[in-house]
N, C-alpha and C positions, 0 to 999 in steps of 0.2 A: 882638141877633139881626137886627139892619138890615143887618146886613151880608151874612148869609146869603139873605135875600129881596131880589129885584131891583124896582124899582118898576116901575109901568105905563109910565112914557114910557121906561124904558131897554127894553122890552119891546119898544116901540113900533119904534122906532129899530134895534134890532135884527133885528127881520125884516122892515122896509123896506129897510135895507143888505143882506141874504139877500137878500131878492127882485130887489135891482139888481145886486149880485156874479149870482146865478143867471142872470138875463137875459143881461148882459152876458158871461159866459162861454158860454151858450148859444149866442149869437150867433157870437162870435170864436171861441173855444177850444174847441169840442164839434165843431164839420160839419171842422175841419180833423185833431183827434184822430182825432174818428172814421174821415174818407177813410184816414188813414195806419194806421188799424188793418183797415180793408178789404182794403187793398194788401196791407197786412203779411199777411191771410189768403189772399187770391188766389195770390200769392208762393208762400205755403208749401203751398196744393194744388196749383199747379203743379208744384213741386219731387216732390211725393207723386205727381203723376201721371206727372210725368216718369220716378220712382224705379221706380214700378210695372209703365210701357211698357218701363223698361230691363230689368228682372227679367223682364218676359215674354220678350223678345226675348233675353236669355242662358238660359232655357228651351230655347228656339225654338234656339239655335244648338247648345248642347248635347246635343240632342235631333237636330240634324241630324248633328253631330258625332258622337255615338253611333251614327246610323245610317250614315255614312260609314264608321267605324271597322269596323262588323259586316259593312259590304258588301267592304268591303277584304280582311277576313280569311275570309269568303267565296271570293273574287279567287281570295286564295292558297290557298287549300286544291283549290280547283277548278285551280290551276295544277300544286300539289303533286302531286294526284294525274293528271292528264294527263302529265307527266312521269314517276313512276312508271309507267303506263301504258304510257309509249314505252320508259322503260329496260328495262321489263318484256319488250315487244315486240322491242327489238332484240336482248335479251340470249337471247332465246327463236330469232329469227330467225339469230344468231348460230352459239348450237348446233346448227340444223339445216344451217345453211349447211356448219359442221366436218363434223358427219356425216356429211352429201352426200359434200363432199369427202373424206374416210375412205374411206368405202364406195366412190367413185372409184379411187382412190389402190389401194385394196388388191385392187377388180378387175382394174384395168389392172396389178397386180402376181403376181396369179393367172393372168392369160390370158400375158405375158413368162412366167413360170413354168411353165407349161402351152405354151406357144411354144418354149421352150429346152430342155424335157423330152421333146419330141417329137424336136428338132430331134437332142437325145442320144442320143436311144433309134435315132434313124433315122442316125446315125452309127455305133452300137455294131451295128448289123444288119448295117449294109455292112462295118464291119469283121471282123465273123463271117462273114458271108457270104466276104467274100472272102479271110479266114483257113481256113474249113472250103474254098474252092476249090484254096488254097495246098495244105493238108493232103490235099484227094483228091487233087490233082495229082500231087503226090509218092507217095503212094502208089500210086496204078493204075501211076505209069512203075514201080514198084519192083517191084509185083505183076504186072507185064503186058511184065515183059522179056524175058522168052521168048515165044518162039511157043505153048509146050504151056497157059501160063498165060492166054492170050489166050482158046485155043479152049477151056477147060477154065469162064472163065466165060461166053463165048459162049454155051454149052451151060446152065450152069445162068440165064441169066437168061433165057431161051427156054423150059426147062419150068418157071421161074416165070409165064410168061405162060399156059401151058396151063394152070396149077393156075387161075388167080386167070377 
């Protein structure tokens, strides 16, 4: 069972080399682990703050991006219907401008019409007129060739004048 229990001077010995390994690693090998594990943490909040500022700022652009997009489609809708608007207006402006000219068109074809209907009518008079002249012409010489036929309505268009 000696074997199993260690004695006092390997006891001794034992954690006098501990305590000089401890020291000596304290000294050398811990402030310089340590620094590189400081760095190592700095590093990687940097990276996490950096990751964070970047995730803000794709927010932020998103977010302008979006509002860009809504003011655009705004744009157009407001362009859309200004144009409508005018197609609206011209096509409006259009039909009355026909109309106008309609309405022109078919007076100044009323008044030619009403010009030429006059100008017939007062063609068709004179030619009556100077038909019904032709026809009493010829008649008075036929009914007024004699002398007795002369004085015969002489006579009666004289006691027409008495009657009237």
């Amino acid at each position: 069972m000696d074997l199993l229990t260690p004695g006092p001077g390997l006891i001794i010995w034992q954690a006098f080399i501990f305590l000089l390994l401890f020291l000596l690693l304290a000294k050398l090998a811990w402030k310089p682990i340590l620094g590189s594990l400081k760095e190592r943490e700095q590093s990687i909040q940097q990276a996490l703050d950096a990751a964070d500022q970047a995730k803000k700022e794709m927010a932020n652009l998103k977010a302008d991006n979006e509002k860009l997009l809504r003011e655009a489609r705004e744009e157009r809708d407001r362009i859309l219907k200004t144009a409508r608007e005018a197609a609206n207006q011209l096509h409006d402006q259009a039909q009355t401008d026909a109309k106008k000219n309609a309405d022109k068109i078919i007076e100044d074809a009323k008044a030619i019409i009403q010009t030429e209907k006059n100008a017939a009518l007062r063609d068709v008079k004179a030619q009556v007129a100077a038909f019904s002249l032709e026809v009493a012409e010829k008649l008075i010489k036929k009914n007024l060739a004699d002398d007795k036929a002369q004085k015969d309505l002489a006579d009666a268009y004289i006691k027409e004048l008495k009657l009237n």
